[in-house]
Backbone as CSV, one residue per row, in Angstrom:
resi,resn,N_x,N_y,N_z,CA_x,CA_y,CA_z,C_x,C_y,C_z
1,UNK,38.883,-81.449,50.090,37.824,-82.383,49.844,38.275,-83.276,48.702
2,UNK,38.713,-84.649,48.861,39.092,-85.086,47.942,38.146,-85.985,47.206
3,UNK,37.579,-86.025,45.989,36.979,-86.961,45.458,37.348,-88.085,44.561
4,UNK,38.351,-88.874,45.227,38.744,-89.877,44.894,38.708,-91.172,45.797
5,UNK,38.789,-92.120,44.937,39.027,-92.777,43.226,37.729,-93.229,42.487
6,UNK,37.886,-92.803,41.501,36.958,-93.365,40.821,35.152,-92.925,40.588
7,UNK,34.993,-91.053,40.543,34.054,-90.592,41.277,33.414,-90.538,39.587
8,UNK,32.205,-90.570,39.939,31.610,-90.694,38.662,29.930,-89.804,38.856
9,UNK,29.425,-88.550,37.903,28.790,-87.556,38.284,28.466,-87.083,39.610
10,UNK,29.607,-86.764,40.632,29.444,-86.308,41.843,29.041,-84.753,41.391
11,UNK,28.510,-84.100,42.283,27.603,-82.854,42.059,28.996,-82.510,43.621
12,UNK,29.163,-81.489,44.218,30.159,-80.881,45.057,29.338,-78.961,44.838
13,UNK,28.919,-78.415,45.543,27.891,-77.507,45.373,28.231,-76.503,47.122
14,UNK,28.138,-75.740,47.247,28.015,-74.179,47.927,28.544,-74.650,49.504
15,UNK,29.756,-75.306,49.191,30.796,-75.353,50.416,31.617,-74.366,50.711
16,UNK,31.911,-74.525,52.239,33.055,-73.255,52.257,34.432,-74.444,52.760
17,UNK,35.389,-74.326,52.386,36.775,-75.238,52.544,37.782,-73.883,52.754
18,UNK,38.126,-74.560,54.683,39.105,-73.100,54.739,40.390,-73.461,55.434
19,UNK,41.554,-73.270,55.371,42.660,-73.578,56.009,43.130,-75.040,56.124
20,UNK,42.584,-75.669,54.154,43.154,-77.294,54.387,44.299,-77.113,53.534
21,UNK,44.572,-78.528,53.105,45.660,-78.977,52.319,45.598,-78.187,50.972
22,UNK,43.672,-78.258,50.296,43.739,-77.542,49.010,42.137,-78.023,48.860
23,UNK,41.318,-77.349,48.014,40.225,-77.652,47.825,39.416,-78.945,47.585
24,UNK,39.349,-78.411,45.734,38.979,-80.235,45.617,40.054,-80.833,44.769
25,UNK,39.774,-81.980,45.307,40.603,-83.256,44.545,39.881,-84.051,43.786
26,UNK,40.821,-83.770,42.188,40.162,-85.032,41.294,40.569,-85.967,41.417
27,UNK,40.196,-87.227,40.991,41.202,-88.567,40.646,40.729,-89.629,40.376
28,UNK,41.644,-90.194,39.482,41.440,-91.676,39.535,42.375,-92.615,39.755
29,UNK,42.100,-93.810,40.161,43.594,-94.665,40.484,44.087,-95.764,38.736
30,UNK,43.543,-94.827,37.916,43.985,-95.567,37.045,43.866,-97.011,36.375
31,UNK,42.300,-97.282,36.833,41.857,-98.964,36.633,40.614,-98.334,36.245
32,UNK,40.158,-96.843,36.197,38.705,-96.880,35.869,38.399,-95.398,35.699
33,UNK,37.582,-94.945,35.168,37.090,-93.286,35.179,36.716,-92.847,35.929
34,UNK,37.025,-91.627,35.986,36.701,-90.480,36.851,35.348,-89.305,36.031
35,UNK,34.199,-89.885,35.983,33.900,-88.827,34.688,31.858,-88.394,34.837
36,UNK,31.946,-86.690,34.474,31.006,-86.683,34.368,30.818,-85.865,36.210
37,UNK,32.151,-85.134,36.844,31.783,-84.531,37.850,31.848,-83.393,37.830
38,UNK,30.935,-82.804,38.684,30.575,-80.775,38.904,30.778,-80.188,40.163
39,UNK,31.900,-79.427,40.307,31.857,-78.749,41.491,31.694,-76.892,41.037
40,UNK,30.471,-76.545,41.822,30.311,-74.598,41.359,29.959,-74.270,42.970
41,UNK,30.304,-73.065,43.218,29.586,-72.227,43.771,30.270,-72.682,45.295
42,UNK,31.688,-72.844,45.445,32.260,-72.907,46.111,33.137,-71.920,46.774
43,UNK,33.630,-72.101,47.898,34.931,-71.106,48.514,36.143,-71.762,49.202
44,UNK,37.000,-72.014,48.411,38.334,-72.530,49.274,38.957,-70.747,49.236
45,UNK,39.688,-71.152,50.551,40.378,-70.397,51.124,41.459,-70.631,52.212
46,UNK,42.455,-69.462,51.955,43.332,-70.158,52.823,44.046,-70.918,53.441
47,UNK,44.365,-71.717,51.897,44.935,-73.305,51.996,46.556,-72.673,52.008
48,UNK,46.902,-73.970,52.365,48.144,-74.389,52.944,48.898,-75.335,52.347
49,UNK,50.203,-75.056,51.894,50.305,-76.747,51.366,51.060,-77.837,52.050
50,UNK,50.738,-79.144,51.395,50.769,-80.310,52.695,51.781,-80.830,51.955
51,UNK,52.332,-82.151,52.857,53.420,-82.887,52.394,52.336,-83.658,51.623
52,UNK,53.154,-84.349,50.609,52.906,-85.197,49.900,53.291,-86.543,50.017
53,UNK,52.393,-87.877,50.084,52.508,-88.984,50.050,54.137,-89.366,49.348
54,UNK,55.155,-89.920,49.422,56.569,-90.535,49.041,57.425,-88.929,48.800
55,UNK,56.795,-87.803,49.340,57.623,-86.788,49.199,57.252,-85.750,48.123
56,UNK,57.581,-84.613,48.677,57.083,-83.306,47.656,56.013,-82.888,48.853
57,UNK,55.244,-81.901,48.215,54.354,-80.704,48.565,53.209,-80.698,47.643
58,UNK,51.869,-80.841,48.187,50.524,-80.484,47.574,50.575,-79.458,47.241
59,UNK,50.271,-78.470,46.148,49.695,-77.458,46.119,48.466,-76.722,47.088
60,UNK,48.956,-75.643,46.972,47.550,-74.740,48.306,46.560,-74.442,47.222
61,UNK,45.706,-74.981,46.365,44.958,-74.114,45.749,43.209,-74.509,45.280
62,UNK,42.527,-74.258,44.668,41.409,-74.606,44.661,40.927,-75.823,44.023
63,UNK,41.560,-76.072,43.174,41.567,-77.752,42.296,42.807,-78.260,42.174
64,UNK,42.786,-79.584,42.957,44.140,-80.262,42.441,43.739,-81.391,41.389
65,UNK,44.403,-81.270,40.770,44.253,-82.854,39.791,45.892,-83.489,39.257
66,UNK,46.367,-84.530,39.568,47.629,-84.523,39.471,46.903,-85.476,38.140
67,UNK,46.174,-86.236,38.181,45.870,-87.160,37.209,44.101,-87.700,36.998
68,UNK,44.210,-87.969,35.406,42.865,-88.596,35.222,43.331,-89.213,33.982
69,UNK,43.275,-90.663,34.045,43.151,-91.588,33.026,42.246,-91.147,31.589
70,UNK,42.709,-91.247,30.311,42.539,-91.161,29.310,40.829,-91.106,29.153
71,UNK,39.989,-92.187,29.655,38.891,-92.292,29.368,38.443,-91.704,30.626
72,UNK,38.793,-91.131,31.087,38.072,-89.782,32.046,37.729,-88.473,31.522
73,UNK,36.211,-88.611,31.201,36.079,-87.318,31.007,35.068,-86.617,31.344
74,UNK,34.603,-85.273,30.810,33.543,-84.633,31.046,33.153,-84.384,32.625
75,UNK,34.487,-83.584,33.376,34.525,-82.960,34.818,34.814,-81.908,34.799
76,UNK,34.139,-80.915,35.602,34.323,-79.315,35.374,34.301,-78.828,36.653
77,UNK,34.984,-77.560,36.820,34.876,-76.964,37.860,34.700,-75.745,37.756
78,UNK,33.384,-74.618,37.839,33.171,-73.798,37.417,32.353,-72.792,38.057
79,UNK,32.813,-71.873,38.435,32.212,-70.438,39.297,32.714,-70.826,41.102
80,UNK,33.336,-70.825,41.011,34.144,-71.462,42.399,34.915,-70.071,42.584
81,UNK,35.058,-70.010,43.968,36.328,-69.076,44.190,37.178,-69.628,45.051
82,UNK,38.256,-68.898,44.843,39.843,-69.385,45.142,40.518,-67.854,45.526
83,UNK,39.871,-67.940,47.075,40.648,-66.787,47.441,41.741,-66.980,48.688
84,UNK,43.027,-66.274,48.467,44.069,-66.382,49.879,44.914,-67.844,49.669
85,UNK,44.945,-68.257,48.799,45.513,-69.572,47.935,46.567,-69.091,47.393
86,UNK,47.821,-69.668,48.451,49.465,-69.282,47.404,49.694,-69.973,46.224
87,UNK,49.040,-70.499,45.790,49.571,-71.569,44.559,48.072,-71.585,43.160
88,UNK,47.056,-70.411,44.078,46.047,-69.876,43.004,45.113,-71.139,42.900
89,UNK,44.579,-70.823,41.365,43.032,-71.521,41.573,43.711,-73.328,41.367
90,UNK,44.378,-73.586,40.121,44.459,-74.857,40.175,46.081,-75.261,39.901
91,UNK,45.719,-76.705,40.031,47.258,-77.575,40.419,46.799,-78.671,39.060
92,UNK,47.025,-78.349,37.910,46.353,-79.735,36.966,47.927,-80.245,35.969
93,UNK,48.042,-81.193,36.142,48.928,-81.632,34.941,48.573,-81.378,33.756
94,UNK,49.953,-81.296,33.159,50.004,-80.413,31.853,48.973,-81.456,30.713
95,UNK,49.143,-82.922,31.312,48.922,-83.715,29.942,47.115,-84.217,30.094
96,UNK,46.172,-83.478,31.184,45.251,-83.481,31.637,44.356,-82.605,30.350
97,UNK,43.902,-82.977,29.246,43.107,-82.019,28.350,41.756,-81.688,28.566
98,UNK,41.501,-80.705,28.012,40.139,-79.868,28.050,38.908,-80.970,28.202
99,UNK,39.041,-82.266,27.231,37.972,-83.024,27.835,37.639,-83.868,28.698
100,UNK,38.806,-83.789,29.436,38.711,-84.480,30.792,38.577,-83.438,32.081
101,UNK,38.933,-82.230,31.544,38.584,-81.605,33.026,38.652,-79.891,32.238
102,UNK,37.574,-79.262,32.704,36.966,-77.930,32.416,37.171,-76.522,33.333
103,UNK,37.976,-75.732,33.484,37.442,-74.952,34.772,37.092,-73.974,33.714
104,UNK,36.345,-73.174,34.147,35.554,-72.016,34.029,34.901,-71.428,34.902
105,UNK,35.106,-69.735,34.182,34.516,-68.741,35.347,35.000,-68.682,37.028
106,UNK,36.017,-69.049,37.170,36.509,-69.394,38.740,36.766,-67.960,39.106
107,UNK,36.801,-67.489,40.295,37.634,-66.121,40.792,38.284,-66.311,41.738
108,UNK,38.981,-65.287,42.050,39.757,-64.985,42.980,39.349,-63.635,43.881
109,UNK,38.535,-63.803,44.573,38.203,-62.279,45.539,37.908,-62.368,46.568
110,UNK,37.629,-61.649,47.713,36.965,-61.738,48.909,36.037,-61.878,49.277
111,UNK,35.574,-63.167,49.766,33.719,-63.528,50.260,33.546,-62.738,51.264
112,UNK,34.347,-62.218,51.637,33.964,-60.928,52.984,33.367,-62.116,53.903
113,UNK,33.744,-63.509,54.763,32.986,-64.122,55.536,32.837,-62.921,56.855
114,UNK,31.646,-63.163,57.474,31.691,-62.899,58.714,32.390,-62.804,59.922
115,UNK,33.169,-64.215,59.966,34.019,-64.095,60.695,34.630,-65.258,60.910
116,UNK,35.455,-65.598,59.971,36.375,-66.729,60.043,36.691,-67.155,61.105
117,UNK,37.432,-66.412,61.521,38.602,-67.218,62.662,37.330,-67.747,63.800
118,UNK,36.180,-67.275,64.290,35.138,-67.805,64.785,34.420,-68.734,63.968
119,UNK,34.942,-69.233,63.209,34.128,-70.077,62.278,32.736,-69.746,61.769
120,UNK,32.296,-68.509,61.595,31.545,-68.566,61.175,31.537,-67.569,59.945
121,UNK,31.104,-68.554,58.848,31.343,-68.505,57.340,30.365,-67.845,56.805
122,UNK,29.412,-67.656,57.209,28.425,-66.575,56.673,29.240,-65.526,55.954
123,UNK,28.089,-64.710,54.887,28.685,-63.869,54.059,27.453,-62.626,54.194
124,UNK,27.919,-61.448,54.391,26.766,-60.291,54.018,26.259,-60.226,52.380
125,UNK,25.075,-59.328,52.467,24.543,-59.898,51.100,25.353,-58.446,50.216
126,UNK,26.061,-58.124,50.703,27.430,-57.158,49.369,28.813,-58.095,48.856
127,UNK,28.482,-59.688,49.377,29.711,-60.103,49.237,29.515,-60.362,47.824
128,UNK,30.243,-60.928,46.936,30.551,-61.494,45.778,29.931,-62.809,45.677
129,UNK,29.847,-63.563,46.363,29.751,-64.828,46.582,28.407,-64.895,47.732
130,UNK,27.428,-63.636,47.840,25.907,-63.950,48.429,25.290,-64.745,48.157
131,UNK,25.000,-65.330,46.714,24.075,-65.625,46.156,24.024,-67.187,45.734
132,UNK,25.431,-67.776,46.510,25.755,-68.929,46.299,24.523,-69.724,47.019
133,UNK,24.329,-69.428,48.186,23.507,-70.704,49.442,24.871,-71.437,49.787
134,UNK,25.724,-70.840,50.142,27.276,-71.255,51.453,26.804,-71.844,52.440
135,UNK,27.496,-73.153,52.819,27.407,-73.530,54.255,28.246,-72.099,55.631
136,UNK,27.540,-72.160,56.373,27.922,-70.954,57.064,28.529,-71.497,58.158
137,UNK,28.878,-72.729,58.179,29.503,-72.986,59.684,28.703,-73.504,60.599
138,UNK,27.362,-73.062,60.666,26.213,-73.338,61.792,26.085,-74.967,61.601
């Protein structure tokens, strides 16, 4: 799910993202801010990683952010899980600081879905991730 360019207090809330490129995407194209966005209570899973635009490989994992311009700030990503992801919860450049982008509380465990490969994303109420309100596929 990429939220780019230029996303400014997007809310991103109790999705299930399964077998893409990588969860969410921050960004900006560098003419303007990115600032003031929330993604919680999510489930990527089972990402894959993709080629990359002029070459290289996306990361498989739950937040990518390759970049956010200086006056980008105040974006968080927090109580999300990141399970079955070879490359783990996030993909952020090193020079990306704390006040431009936040994760917290993220995990890594099993939503126990119902039944994936049938697409259907439902979760029993012993999963970890019950209490979100998940899109279930339906």
């Amino acid at each position: 799910m990429s939220v780019y360019p230029r996303p400014t207090n997007a809310r991103i809330y109790s999705n299930v993202i399964d077998k893409a490129g990588s969860g969410v995407g921050l960004g900006d194209d560098g003419t303007s801010t990115s600032s003031g966005n929330e993604a919680w209570n999510n489930v990527v899973s089972n990402s894959v990683a993709m080629p990359r635009d002029g070459g290289g490989t996306l990361q498989a994992v739950l937040v990518m952010c390759s970049g956010l311009d200086s006056s980008s700030i105040g974006n968080e990503l927090f109580n999300n899980d990141s399970f079955g992801n070879p490359d783990g919860i996030a993909s952020v450049n090193s020079h990306i600081s704390a006040e431009r982008l936040v994760l917290s509380g993220n995990i890594s465990v099993d939503p126990r879905f119902v039944n994936a490969a049938a697409n259907d994303y439902g979760v029993p109420s012993s999963s970890p991730v019950a209490s979100w309100g998940l899109w279930n596929g339906a």
